[in-house]
N, C-alpha and C positions, 0 to 999 in steps of 0.2 A: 714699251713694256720692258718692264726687267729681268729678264732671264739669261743665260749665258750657254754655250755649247762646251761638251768634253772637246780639249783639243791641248795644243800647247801652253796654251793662257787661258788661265782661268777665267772666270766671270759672273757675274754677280747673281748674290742671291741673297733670301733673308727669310731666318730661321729665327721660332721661337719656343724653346723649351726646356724653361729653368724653372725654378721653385718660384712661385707667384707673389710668398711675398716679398721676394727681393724685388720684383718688376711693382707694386705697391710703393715702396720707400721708395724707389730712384722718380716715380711717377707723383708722390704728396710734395715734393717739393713746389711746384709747379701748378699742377693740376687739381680742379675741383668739383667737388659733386656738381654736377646741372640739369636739366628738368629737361622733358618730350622735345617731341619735333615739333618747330612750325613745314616744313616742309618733308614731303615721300618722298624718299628715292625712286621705289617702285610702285607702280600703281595696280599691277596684278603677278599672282606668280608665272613664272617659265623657268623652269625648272629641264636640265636635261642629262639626267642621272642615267650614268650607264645600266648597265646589268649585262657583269661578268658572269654570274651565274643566277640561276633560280633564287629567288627566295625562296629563304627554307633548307636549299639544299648545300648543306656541306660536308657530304660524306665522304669520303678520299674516293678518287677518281686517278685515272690514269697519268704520270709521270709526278703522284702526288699533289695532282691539282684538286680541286673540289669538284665534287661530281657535278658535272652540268657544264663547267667550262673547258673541259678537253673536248667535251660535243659541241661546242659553241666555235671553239677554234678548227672543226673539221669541218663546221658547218662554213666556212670560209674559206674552204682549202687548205688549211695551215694545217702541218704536222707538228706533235710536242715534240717529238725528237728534234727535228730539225730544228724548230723553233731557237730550241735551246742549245743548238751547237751552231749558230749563227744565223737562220735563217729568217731572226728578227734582223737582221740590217737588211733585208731587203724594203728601199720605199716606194716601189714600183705604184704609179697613179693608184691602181687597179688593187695594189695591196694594202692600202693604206689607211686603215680603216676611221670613218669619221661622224657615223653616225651615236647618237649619245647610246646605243645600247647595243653599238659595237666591240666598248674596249676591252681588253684582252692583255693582262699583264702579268703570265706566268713566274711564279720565283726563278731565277737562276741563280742558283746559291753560290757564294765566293765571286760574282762578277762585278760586285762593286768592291773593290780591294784599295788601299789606303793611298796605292799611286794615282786609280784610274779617279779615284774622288780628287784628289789635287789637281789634275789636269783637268777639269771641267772648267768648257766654260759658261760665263754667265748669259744666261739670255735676257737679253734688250729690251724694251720697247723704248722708244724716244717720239716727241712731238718736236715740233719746230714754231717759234712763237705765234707763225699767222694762226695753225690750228688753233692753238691755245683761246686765240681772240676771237674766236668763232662768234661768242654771243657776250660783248661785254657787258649784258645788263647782271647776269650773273656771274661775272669773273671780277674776283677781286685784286687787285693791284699784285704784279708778282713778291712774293716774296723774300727777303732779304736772304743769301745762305746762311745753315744753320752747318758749321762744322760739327762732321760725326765725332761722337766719341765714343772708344773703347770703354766697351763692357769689362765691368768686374770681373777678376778669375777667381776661383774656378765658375764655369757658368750654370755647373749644375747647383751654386748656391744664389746667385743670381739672376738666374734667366731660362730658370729651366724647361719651360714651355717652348723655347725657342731653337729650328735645329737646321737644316738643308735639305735639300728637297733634289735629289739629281734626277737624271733621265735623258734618258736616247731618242737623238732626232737626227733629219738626214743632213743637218751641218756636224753631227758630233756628240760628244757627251755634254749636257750643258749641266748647271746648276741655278736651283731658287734658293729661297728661303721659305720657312714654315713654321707652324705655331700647333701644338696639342691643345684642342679646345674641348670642354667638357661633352658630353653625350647624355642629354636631358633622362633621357626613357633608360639608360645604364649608367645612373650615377656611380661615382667612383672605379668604375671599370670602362672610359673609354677609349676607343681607337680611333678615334678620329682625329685630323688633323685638314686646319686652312691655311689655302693656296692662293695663286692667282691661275686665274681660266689656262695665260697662257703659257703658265708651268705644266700643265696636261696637256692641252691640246694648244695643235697649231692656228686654228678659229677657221674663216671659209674657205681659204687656200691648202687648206692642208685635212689632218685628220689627229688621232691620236697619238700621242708620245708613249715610249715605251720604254720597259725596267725601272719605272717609276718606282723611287725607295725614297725613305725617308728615314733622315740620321738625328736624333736630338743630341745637345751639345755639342756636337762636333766640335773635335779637340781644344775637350773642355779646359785644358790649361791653357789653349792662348798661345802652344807653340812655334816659334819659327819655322821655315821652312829649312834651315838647317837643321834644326834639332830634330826635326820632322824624317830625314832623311830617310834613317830605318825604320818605322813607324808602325808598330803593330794595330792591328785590326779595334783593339781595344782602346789604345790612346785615342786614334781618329774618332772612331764611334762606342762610347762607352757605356751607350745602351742599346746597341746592337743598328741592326738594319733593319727596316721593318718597309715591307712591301704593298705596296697600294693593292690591293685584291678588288674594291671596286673603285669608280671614283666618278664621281657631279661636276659639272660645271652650268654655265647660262646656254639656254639656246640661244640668247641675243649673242654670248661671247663666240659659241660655235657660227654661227651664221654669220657675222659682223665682224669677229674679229681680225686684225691682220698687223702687219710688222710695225707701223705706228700706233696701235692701238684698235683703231677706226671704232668703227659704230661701236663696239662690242666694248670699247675699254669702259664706261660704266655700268661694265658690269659683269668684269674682269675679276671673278672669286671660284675658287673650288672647293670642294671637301673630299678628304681623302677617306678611306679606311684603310686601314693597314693589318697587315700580322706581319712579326715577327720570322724574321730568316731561320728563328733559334731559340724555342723557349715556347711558351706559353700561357705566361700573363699577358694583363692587357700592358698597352700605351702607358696609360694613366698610372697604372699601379706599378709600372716600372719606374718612371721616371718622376712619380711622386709630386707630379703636379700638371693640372691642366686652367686651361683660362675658360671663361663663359663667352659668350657672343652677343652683345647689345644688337639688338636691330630695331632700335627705334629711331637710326636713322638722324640724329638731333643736327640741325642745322652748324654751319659750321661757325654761324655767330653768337649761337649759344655756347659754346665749348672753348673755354680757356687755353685749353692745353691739351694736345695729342704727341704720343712718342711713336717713331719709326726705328723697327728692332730689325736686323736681317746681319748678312754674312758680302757684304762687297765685295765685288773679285775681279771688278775690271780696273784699271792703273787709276789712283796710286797704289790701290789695294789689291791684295793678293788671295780674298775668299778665305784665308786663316784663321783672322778671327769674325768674333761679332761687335758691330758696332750700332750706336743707337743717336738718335736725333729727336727733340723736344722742342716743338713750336708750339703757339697762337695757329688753328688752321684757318686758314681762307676758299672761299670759293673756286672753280673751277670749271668750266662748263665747255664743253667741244660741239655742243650743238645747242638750240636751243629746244631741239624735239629730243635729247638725252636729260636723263636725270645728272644736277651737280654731285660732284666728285668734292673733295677736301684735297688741298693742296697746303704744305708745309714746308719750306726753307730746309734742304739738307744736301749734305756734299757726299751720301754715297752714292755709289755705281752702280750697276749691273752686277745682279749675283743677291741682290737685297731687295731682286721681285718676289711678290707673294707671303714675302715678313712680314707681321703684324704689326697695327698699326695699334697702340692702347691708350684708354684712358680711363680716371679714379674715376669710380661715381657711389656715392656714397663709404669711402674707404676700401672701394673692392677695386680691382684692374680690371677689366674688359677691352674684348677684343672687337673694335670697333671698326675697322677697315682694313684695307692690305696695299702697298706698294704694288700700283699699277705701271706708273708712267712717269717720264720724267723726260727733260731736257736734253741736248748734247752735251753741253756743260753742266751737267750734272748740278745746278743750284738748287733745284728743288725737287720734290714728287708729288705726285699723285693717286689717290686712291679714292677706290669707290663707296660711296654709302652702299649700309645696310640695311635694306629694306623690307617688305614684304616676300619681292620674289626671292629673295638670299634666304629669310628665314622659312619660306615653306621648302627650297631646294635644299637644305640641312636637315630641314624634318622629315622629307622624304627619304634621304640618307639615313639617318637616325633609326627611326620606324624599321625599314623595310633590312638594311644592311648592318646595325647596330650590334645586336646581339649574337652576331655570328664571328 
């Protein structure tokens, strides 16, 4: 998997949220319309959406939370005060909550600040080639590397759907990447934003991540980490912080998933919703662009061209900027009782888990997979189709947590 922990070195992640039709023109070169799936990803939904609070209910509750989820976290033993003057670093077994309708991600406003975001690191996932060969009837020969390349500045004209995804785990603060994708049932006003599973959660060994936020454009000019120095809250994040309030991932990724991937990496995707640390519009109407989300799943021999968008942060890359990679995808399969994944040739790291993966169809961009998995030498990745259970677990978000 590719995610990274806050610490002294950063580490990978992959963010997407820039204007769409920059992510169009850099994807027509290459890429072209293509027709249905012969093969499903998923054969029925499992969906395993939390619930932070009631639907329905978001009346202001106590320490400014919604009503519902200050009684959710008492209902746990958790204090909001405490909570929020540190006693979210507690990952005691016992505390650590991992059921889907456990999670629990109060604002703590000013704690993601422009140093503790550069110190993240990336969170990982890596396989090793035996895995890889699990079933070579559906794996297709590895891929050649695809050298990243730096994204256009600025990226809010660029790539503006595309941003970082950080959060607290018991190695540290790490970082993903992430994508603004439309919200069917609240067009033009959505909050939503795609993950991978195990930018939220830890999958069977663990439980939920916490202080989940999410930055679009992060530092949208592209600057050094010199220049970076004194860095105000605005260079870093230029369209604020915006906090996960609920959040979905697979039961198959909760149950299955774990530090290689295992069972659960097809099917390694989340949805966020977020609000704002500061303000009041939505996502979508802030940052004046969101992607759509293809789940039709299209084979990866039907499809010419897919791009991988994200923020790498583990060596040679420092998580500063964003960079992006455009293959031919191929097959990929870790089991033969797993649905195939799409695999593509590319040279970023860790820190550019859970960035979207896009492609044209019909002259529109869609968000068609995410940066699961990849290699120790970093030559290529992995991401999961979007299938049935991806699209009712979005609809279930959508529907129930949308409009709030």
């Amino acid at each position: 998997m590719r995610s990274t922990p806050v610490s002294d070195a950063p580490r990978r992640g992959r963010r997407t949220a820039l204007v769409a039709a920059g992510l169009v023109a850099a994807l027509t070169l290459t890429a072209t319309a293509c027709g249905g799936s012969e093969d499903e990803a998923d054969t029925k939904p499992g969906g395993g959406t939390s619930q932070a609070a009631d639907a329905g209910d978001t009346g202001g509750g106590e320490g400014g939370l919604a009503a519902g989820l200050a009684d959710r976290l008492k209902e746990h033993g958790i204090d909001v005060d405490k909570w929020k003057d540190g006693g979210w670093k507690n990952w005691d077994e016992d505390k650590w909550l991992s059921e889907a309708k456990d999670f629990v991600n109060p604002v703590i406003e000013g704690l993601w600040q422009p140093d503790r975001m550069k110190s993240a690191k990336e969170a990982d996932k890596t396989v090793t080639t035996k895995d890889a060969a699990a079933d070579q009837g559906a794996t297709d020969p590895e891929p050649a590397p695809v050298e990243a390349v730096a994204e256009k500045k600025p990226y809010h004209e660029n790539a503006a759907p595309v941003g970082k995804v950080f959060f607290d785990s018991p190695e540290g603060s790490m970082v993903c990447s992430g994508t603004v994708i439309k919200d069917v049932n609240h067009p033009g006003k959505s909050n939503l934003v795609w993950t991978a599973g195990h930018c939220v959660h830890a999958g069977g060994s663990g439980g939920w991540y916490r202080n989940i936020a999410f930055v679009p454009s992060y530092n949208d000019y592209g600057k050094s980490e010199a220049e970076l120095a004194n860095a105000t809250a605005t260079e870093m994040a230029p369209y604020g912080t915006w906090w996960a309030d609920w959040a979905s991932t697979s039961n198959q990724w909760i149950q299955g998933g774990s530090e290689s991937g295992g069972d659960g990496a097809a099917y390694d995707y989340s949805v966020l919703h977020v609000k704002p640390e500061q303000g009041s519009k939505s996502l979508e109407e802030t940052v004046g662009a969101a992607l759509e989300v293809d789940f039709s799943a299209p084979s990866a021999t039907e499809v010419s061209s897919m791009g991988a968008w994200g923020y790498p942060a583990a060596a040679p890359y420092n998580g500063l900027e964003m960079f992006k990679c455009v293959d031919r995808p191929g097959r990929l399969s870790l089991s033969p009782s797993l649905p195939t994944m799409y695999r593509i040739g590319c040279t970023m790291t860790g820190g550019s888990s859970g960035g979207g993966w896009f492609r044209v169809v019909d002259g529109e961009t869609k968000l068609v997979s995410n940066t699961s998995i990849g290699p120790l030498e970093n030559t290529w990745l992995a991401g999961p189709q979007l299938g049935r259970a991806a699209e009712a677990l979005y609809q279930d978000m959508s529907k129930t947590y949308g409009g709030q």
